[in-house]
C-alpha positions in Angstrom: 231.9 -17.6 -26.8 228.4 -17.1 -25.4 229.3 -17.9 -21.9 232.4 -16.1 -22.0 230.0 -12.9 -22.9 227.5 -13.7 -20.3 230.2 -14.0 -17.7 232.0 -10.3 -18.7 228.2 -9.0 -18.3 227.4 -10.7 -14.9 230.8 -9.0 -13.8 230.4 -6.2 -14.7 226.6 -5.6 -13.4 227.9 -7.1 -10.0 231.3 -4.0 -10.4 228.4 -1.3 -10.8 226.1 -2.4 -8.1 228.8 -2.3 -5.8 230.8 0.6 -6.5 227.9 3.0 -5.2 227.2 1.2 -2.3 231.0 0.6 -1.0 231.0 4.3 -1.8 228.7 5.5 0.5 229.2 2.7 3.0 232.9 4.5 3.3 231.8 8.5 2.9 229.4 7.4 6.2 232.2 5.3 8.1 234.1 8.2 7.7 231.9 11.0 8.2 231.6 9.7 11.7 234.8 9.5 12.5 235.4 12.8 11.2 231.9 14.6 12.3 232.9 12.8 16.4 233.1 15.6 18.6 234.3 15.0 22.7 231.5 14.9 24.9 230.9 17.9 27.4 232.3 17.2 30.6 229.9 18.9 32.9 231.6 19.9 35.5 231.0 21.7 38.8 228.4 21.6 41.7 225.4 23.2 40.0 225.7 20.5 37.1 225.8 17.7 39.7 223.4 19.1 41.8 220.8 20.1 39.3 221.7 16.2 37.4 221.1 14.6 40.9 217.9 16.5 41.7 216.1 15.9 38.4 217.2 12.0 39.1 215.4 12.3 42.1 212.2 14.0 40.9 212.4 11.4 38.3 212.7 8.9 40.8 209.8 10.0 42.6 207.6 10.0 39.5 208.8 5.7 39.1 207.7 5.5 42.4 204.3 6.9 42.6 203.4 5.0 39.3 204.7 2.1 41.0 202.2 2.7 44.2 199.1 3.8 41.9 199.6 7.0 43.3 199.4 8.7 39.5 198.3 7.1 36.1 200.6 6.1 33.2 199.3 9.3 31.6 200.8 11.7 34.0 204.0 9.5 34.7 204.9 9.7 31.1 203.9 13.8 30.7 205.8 14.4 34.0 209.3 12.3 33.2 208.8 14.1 30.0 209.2 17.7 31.5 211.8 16.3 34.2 213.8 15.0 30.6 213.2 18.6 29.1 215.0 20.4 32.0 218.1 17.9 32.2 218.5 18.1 28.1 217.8 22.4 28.8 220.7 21.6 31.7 223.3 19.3 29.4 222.5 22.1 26.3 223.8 25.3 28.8 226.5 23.8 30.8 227.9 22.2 27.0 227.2 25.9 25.9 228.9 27.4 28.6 232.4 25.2 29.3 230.4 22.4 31.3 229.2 25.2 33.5 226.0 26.5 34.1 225.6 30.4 34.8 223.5 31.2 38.2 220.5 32.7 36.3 220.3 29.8 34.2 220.8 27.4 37.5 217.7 29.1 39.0 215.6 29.2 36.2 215.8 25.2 35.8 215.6 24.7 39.4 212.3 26.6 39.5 211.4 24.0 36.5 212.1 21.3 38.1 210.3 22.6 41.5 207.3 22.9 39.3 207.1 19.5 38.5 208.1 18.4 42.1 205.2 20.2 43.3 203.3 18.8 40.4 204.3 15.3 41.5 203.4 15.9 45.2 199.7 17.8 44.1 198.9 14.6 41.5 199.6 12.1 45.1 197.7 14.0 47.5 201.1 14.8 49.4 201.2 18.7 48.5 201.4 21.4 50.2 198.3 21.8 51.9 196.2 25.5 52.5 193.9 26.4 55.2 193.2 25.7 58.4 190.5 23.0 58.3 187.6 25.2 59.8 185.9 25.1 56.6 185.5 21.6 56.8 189.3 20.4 55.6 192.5 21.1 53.7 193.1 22.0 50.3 196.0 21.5 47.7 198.4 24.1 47.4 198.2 24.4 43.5 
């Protein structure tokens, strides 16, 4: 009798410690089927444009950390701010029919020619001013 009692009990412990967690182990399998939405398709030349030039700036960056041109410190803040335009990009062209409107368009582009400039000031390869009878060149920035 006593093991039949202790076997009803285990049972049942192991029926209530399940149930919950099957429970919400189901509501989350199939909140994210239901919660999936498409992804944007970003369409047009901006969008590819814009995507290709901040994968070039971003390139850039790689590559002057790569060559010592620029510490970790300023690789990492200026990927960061390259990153911040693309998401700004992906977040108006999926607000916008994979498009992105022309004030928009210039607005980032400016952005990302910040950075660029940035990049090329932090290397030594920026713009330069003046006309050396001072004594040299100076940084654009």
């Amino acid at each position: 009798m006593r093991a039949s009692t202790s076997l009803k009990t285990v049972t049942l412990a192991a029926a209530l410690i399940a149930a919950p967690l099957a429970g919400a182990y189901a509501a989350g399998h199939h909140k994210g089927l239901l919660d999936a939405t498409p992804p944007a398709e970003f369409i047009g030349p901006r969008v590819t444009g814009l995507i290709d030039q901040v994968q070039g700036v971003d390139q850039g960056i790689t590559d002057a950390r790569q060559a010592n041109n620029i510490s970790a410190s300023e690789a990492q803040q200026l990927h960061m701010r390259a990153a911040r335009i693309s998401q700004a990009a992906e977040h108006v062209a999926a607000s916008d029919r994979g498009r992105i409107p022309s004030p928009q368009y210039h607005e980032l582009l400016r952005r990302l020619d910040n950075v660029d400039q940035r990049l090329m000031n932090d290397t030594g390869s920026g713009f330069m001013t003046g006309d050396g009878s001072d004594g040299g060149n100076y940084p654009n920035g």
